[in-house]
Structure formats: structure tokens, C-alpha cells
C-alpha positions in Angstrom: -7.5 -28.6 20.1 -7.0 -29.1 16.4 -9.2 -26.2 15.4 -7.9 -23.7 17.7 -4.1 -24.9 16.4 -6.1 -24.5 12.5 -7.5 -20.9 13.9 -4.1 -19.2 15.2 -2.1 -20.5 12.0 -4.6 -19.5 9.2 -5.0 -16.2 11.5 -1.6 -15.4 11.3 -0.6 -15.8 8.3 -4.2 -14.4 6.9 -3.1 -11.2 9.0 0.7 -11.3 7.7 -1.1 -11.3 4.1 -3.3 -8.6 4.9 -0.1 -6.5 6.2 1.6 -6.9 2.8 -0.9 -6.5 0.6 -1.2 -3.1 2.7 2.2 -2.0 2.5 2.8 -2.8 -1.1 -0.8 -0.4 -1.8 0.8 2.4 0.3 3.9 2.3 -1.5 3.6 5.6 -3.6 2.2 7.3 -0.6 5.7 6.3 1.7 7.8 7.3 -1.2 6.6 10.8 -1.8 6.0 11.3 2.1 9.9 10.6 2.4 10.9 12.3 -0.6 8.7 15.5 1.1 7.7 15.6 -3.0 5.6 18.8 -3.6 2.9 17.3 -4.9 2.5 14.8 -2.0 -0.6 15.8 -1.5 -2.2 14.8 -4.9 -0.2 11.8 -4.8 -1.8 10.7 -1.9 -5.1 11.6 -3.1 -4.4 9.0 -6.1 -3.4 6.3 -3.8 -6.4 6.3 -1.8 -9.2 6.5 -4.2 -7.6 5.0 -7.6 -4.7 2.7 -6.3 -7.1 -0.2 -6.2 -6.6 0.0 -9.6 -3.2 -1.1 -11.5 -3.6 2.3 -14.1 -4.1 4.7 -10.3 -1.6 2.8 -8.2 1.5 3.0 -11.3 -0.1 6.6 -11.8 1.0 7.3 -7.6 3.6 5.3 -8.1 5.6 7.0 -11.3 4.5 10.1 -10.3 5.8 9.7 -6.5 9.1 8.7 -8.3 9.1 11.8 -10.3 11.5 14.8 -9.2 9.9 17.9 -8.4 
């Protein structure tokens, strides 16, 4: 019984880690979806394939924040 009680709480909070660590990488990509910024697009792009990275993901990021 231990080990399913050690299964469901490492679980959940392994998952509610994951779900962060998610949102806070999609960040630039919410903003400039909600802003409808003109270069969402682009910005997007970023996010995906270079956001892994601190210099990609503050590159969506500032650039998201940016006014068209």
C-alpha cells in the first residue's frame, strides 16, 4: 500500500511540474496569440525550436512584448 500511496504523490506532483514548466515555455506564444501581434507567427516559430534556450525563449518573449 505504501508504494502505490509513494506512486500517486510523486505522480502528481511530477505532473503538476511538468504543467508548469510547460506553461512558463509557452509563455511568449500566449502573449502574442492574445495580443493578435502581427508577427505571431514568427514568434511562435521562435518558441518552439529555440525557446529551450534562455537567448530563444527572452528573444519570443521581448519580441511578443513588443508593439506592432
Amino acid at each position: 500500500m505504501e508504494g502505490i500511496v509513494d506512486f500517486f504523490t510523486n505522480g502528481i506532483w511530477g505532473i503538476l511540474a511538468a504543467a508548469v514548466g510547460i506553461i512558463i515555455y509557452i509563455i511568449p506564444t500566449i502573449i502574442a496569440l492574445s495580443k493578435r501581434h502581427s508577427q505571431r507567427t514568427g514568434i511562435i516559430l521562435l518558441n518552439i525550436f529555440l525557446g529551450w534556450t534562455l537567448a530563444g525563449w527572452l528573444g519570443a518573449f521581448i519580441w511578443a512584448l513588443a508593439k506592432d
